[in-house]
C-alpha positions in Angstrom: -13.2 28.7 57.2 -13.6 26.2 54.6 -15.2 25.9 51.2 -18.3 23.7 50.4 -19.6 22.6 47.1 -23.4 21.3 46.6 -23.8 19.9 42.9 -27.3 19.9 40.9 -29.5 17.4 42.6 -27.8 17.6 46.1 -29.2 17.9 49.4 -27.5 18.1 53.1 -29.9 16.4 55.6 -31.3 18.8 58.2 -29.4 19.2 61.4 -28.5 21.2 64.2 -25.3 21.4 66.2 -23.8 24.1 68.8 -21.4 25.6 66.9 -22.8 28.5 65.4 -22.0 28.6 61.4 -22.5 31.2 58.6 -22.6 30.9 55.1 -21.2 33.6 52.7 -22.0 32.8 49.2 -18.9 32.5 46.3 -20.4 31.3 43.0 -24.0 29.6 41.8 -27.7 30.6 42.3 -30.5 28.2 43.0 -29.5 26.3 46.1 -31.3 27.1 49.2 -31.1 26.5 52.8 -34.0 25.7 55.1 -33.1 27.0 58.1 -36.1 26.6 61.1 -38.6 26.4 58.9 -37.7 29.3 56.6 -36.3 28.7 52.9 -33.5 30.6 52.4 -32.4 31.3 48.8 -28.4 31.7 48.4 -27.0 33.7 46.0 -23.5 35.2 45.4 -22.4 37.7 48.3 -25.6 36.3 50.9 -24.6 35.5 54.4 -26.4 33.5 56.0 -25.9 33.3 59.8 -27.2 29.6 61.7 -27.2 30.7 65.3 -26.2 27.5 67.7 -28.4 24.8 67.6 -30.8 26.2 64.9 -31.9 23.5 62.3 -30.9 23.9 58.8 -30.7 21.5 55.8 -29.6 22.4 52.2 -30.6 21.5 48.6 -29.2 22.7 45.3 -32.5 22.4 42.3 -30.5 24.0 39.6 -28.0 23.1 36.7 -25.3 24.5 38.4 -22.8 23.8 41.6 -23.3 26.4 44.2 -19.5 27.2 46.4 -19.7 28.8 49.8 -17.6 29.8 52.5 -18.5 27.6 55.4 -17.6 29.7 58.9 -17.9 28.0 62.4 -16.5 28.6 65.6 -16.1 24.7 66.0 -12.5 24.8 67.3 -14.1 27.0 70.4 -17.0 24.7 71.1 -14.7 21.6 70.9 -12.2 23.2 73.6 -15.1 23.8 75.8 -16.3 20.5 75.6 -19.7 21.4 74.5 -20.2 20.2 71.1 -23.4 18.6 70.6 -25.3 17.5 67.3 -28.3 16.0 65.8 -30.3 15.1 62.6 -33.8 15.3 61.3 -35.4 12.6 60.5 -35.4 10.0 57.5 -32.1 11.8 56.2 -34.3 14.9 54.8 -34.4 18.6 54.6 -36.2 20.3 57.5 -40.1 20.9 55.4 -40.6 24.7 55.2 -43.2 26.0 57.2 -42.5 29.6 57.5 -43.2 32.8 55.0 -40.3 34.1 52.9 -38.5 36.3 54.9 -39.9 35.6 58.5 -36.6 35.8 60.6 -36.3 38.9 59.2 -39.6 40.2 60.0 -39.0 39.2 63.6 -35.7 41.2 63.3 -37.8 44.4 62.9 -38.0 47.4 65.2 -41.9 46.8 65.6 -42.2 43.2 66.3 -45.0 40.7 68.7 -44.0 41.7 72.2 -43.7 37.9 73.0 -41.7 36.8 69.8 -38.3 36.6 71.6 -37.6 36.4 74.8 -34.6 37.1 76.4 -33.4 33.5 77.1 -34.4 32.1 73.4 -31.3 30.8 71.3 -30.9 34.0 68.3 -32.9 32.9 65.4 -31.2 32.3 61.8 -30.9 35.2 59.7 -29.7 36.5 56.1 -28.0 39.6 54.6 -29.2 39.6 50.9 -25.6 41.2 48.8 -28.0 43.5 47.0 -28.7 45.0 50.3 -25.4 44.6 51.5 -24.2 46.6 48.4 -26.5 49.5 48.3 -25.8 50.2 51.6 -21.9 50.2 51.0 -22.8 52.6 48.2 -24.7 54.7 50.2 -21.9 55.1 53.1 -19.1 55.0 50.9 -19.3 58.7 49.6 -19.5 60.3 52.9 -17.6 57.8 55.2 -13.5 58.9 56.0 -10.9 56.2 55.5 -9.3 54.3 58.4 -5.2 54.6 57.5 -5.3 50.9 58.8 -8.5 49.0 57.7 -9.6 51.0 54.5 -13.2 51.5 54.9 -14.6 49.0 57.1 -18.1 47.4 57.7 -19.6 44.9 60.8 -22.7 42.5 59.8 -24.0 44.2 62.7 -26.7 41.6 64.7 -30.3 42.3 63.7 -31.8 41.3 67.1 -29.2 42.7 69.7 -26.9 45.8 67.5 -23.8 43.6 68.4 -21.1 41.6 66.7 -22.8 39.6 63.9 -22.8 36.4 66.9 -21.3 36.2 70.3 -18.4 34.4 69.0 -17.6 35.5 65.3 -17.8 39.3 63.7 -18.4 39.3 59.7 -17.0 42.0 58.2 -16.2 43.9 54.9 -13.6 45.7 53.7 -13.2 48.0 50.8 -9.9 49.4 49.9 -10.3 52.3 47.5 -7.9 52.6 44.1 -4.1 52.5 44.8 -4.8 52.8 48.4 -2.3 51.4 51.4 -2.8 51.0 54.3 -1.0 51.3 57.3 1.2 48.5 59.7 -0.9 47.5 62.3 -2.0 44.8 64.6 -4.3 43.3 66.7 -5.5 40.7 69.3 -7.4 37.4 68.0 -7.1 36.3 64.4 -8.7 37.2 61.2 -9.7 35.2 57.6 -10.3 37.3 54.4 -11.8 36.0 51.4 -11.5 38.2 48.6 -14.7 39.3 47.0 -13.4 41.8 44.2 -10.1 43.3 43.0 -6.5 42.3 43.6 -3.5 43.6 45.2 -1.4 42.4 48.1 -1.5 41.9 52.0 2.0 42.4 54.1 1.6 40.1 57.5 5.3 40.1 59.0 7.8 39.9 56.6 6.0 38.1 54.1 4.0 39.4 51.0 0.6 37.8 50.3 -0.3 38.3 46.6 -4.6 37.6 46.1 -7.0 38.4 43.5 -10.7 37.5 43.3 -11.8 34.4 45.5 -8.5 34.1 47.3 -8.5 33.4 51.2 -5.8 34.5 53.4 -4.9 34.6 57.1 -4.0 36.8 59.3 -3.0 35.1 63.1 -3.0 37.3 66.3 -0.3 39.7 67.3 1.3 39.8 63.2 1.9 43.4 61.5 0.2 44.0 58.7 -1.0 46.5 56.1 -3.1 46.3 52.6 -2.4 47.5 49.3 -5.5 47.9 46.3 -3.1 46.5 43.7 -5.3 48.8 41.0 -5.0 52.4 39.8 -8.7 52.7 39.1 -10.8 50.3 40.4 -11.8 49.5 44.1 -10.8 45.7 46.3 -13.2 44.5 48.6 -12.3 41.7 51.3 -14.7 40.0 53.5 -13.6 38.6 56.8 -14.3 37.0 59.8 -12.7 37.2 62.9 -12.9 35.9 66.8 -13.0 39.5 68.3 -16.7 39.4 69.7 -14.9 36.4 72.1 -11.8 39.4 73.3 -14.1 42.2 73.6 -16.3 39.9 76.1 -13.2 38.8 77.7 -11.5 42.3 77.9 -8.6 41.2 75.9 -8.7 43.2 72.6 -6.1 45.1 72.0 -5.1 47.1 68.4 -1.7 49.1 67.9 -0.6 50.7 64.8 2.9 52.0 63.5 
């Protein structure tokens, strides 16, 4: 997880690389990414999921910077020995060539019998916030608390119902008013970003204070429990975590106190 900045006037040349990345959105509208062919507008809360080796190339047309988290699974693909990369041409942004919203079409339950096969790398795809929101909104009212996550959401994958990719589940979390949760812990590690709220995280024996736009981490195997630091107003976290990697491999285990 990292942060990335694009000022007014700014473009990332178009490229493609293995490691599959995904963009979630902090602060700034009017940037875009072009991502095979498709423009992508980015606004605060969008994530935007690159699958491996899909182009994308990004420019920023407005008056102010635009923040993002950037999210990879670079370390993996190193430690395989499979990283590969390359760039468009002339140091420019990939043209746009497809309709608003085309990924997303494809990602429809009534779709060209021939538009994917099997075999095909997954193609690039967004979750507007406003859609992420209403949804939340609509599930919250009738959904029943974990006692260790809170109320807890997957960016579910459009094209197969899994983890959001094969090697990274995107996540959000929504702790209600004055709610804790309780000790427990897991297999594989997990970032938060904090989208809204404040309170405090216990991992092991040490208390992690945050408040809007923190990140904090959580490694493998550590204890650990929330608290909504506010009386009357909800926190929401979004994470990302390495458990689509331990469910293929068997090895996810959870325990709770």
């Amino acid at each position: 997880m990292a942060f990335q900045l694009l000022n007014p006037g700014e473009t990332v040349r178009s490229h493609r690389h293995t490691p599959t990345q995904m963009r979630f959105i902090v602060k700034g509208r009017g940037a875009y990414t072009t991502s095979e062919g498709e423009q992508m507008l980015m606004e605060p809360g969008d994530l935007l999921v690159q699958s491996n080796w899909s182009w994308h190339g990004s420019a920023n047309f407005a008056e102010e910077p635009v923040i993002w988290l950037d999210l990879q699974d670079r370390s993996l693909v190193n430690y395989l020995g499979a990283f590969m990369r390359e760039f468009w041409p002339e140091d420019a942004v990939q043209p746009t060539t497809r309709p608003e919203e085309y990924h997303r079409r494809l990602s429809s339950g009534v779709r060209p019998l021939k538009s994917m096969n099997p075999n095909d790398l997954l193609p690039p795809f967004q979750y507007k916030w406003q859609d992420t929101l209403r949804a939340l909104e609509d599930q919250l009212e009738s959904q029943n608390d974990d006692p260790y996550d809170g109320v807890l959401f997957e960016y579910s994958n459009p094209f197969t119902g899994g983890h959001t990719v094969p090697t990274m589940s995107a996540q959000i979390q929504v702790l209600r008013p004055g709610q804790t949760t309780l000790l427990h812990r897991h297999t594989g590690a997990t970032m938060h970003h904090v989208v809204e709220g404040q309170g405090s995280s216990t991992v092991g024996e040490e208390e992690l204070r945050w408040q809007e736009r923190d990140c904090f981490f959580i490694p493998a195997l550590q204890w650990h429990c929330h608290q909504n630091g506010s009386k009357d107003k909800r926190a929401m976290l979004f994470s990302i975590s390495d458990r689509p990697i331990l469910d293929a491999l068997g090895l996810y285990r959870e325990e709770g106190k």
